[in-house]
Steps between C-alpha positions, in 0.01 A plus 500: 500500500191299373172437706423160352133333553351218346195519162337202659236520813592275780568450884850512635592198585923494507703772586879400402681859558472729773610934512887535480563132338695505206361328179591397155348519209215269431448424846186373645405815713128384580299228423110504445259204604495252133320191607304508158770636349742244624203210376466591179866481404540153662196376270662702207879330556305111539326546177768654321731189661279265300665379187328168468259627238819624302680126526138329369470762210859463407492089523193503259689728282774219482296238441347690186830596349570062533222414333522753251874320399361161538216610247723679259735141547168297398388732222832441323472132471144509430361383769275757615336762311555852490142570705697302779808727525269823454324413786797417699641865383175654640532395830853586565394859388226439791716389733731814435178735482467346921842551538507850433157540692621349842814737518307797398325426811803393701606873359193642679529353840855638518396842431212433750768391767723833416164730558401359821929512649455911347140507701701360826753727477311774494422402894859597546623809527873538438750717478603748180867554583756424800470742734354542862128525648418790604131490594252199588170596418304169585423216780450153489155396424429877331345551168656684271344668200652716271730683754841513568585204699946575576768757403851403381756752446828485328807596670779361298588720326365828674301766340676847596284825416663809514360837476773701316483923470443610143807708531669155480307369206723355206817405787349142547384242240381165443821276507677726762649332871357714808604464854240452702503545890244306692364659871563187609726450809783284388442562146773613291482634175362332185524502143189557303442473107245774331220315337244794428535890472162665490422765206207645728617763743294542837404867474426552835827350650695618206652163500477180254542120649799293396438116537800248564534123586726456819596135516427272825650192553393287778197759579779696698284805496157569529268645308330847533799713663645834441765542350736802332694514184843748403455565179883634513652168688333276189687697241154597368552715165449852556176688452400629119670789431314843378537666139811760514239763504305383835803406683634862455178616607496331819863582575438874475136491638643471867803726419291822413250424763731468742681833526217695651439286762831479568537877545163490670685293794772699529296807546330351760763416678678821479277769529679833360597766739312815499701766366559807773395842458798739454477769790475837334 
């Protein structure tokens, strides 16, 4: 579940998505007022759509390199002097100098063009992954500053959290295929994948949580029910044993504590009789 809001100040001025509709990723959720915005990357596309100043710099360039042959042609049969093809030499290195200067800038106004579209897309707020929207937060017309502004949730697949006894602690892992039982009329029961044990009981429910990934094609169930899982149906592994020494322990613990209670109880129940006085 994400709250997602926008790093931009604005007014509301498009909402695409309303609660309960089901989006995908990248989808325009909400869309912010961008009339400058919107300006400045039209002037920024126009100006980096110009390419005339490219064509003249590269024609002159041509020109150069001709007379630069038709120079060296002239200087071989002696009728021009070297000075003559120098010069011509010079400004073909010009004309390449202008070249490279006009599609620097041509190089400039494209980058130009790809800040302001980043700038304009910042006015719209969309979505980080396919899921559902869960809360709206805003109105038409509202401004919105640094605030959530919707919530989208993902419910395929499911996030099941279990709280597990520590007596039980070591029978599941990650890996391992739980059943899971939604209370959910209609709903049978599912198959679940562990995807997290925790290492950090909960001392004061003497329990640990146990997070799996239930998959949910379709959306067929929603999100944020309870739900049980039988350790013994999923042919969980059973629980860490003890050391020899413990588990012998806590086998004869109960056996040795038991006996006088148990002859407690039976005294209770029956009460010996009170032994008669012999007559004399």
């Amino acid at each position: 579940m994400a709250d997602v809001g926008t790093q931009v100040i604005g007014l509301v001025e498009r909402l695409h998505v309303e609660r309960g509709d089901e989006v995908a990723a990248e989808q325009a959720l909400v869309s912010l007022r961008a009339d400058v915005e919107r300006a400045n990357f039209d002037v920024a596309s126009r100006r980096a759509a110009i390419d005339a100043d490219v064509l003249a710099a590269q024609a002159s360039l041509d020109l150069a390199q001709q007379k630069v042959a038709r120079a060296e042609a002239l200087v071989a049969q002696n009728f021009v002097s070297t000075q003559a093809l120098d010069l011509a030499r010079g400004e073909q290195e010009l004309a390449a100098q202008k070249l490279n200067q006009v599609q620097g800038q041509r190089d400039i106004w494209l980058q130009e063009r790809r800040v302001a579209q980043a700038q304009l897309a910042l006015r719209t707020l969309r979505s980080p992954f396919a899921g559902v929207v869960v809360e709206r937060y805003v109105n038409l017309g509202e401004r919105v500053e640094q605030r959530p502004l919707m919530r989208v949730a993902v419910i395929d697949p499911l996030r099941v959290e279990l709280m597990v006894p520590t007596a039980q602690y070591g029978a599941v892992a990650a890996g391992d295929r739980l059943t899971i039982q939604p209370e959910l009329p209609g709903a049978g029961p599912m198959v679940a994948t562990v995807s997290q044990v925790d290492r950090v009981f909960d001392a004061a429910s003497n329990s640990f949580r146990v997070r799996l990934s239930l998959p949910n094609p379709g959306h067929r169930l929603p999100a944020g029910l309870r739900c049980k899982a039988d350790l013994a149906v999923a042919g969980a592994r059973p629980p860490v044993p003890l050391p020899p020494s413990a588990a012998s322990a806590v086998r004869s613990a109960p056996a040795v504590a038991a006996a006088p209670a148990h002859r407690a109880a039976e005294a209770e129940r029956y009460p010996p009789f009170p032994r008669l006085a012999q007559r004399p």
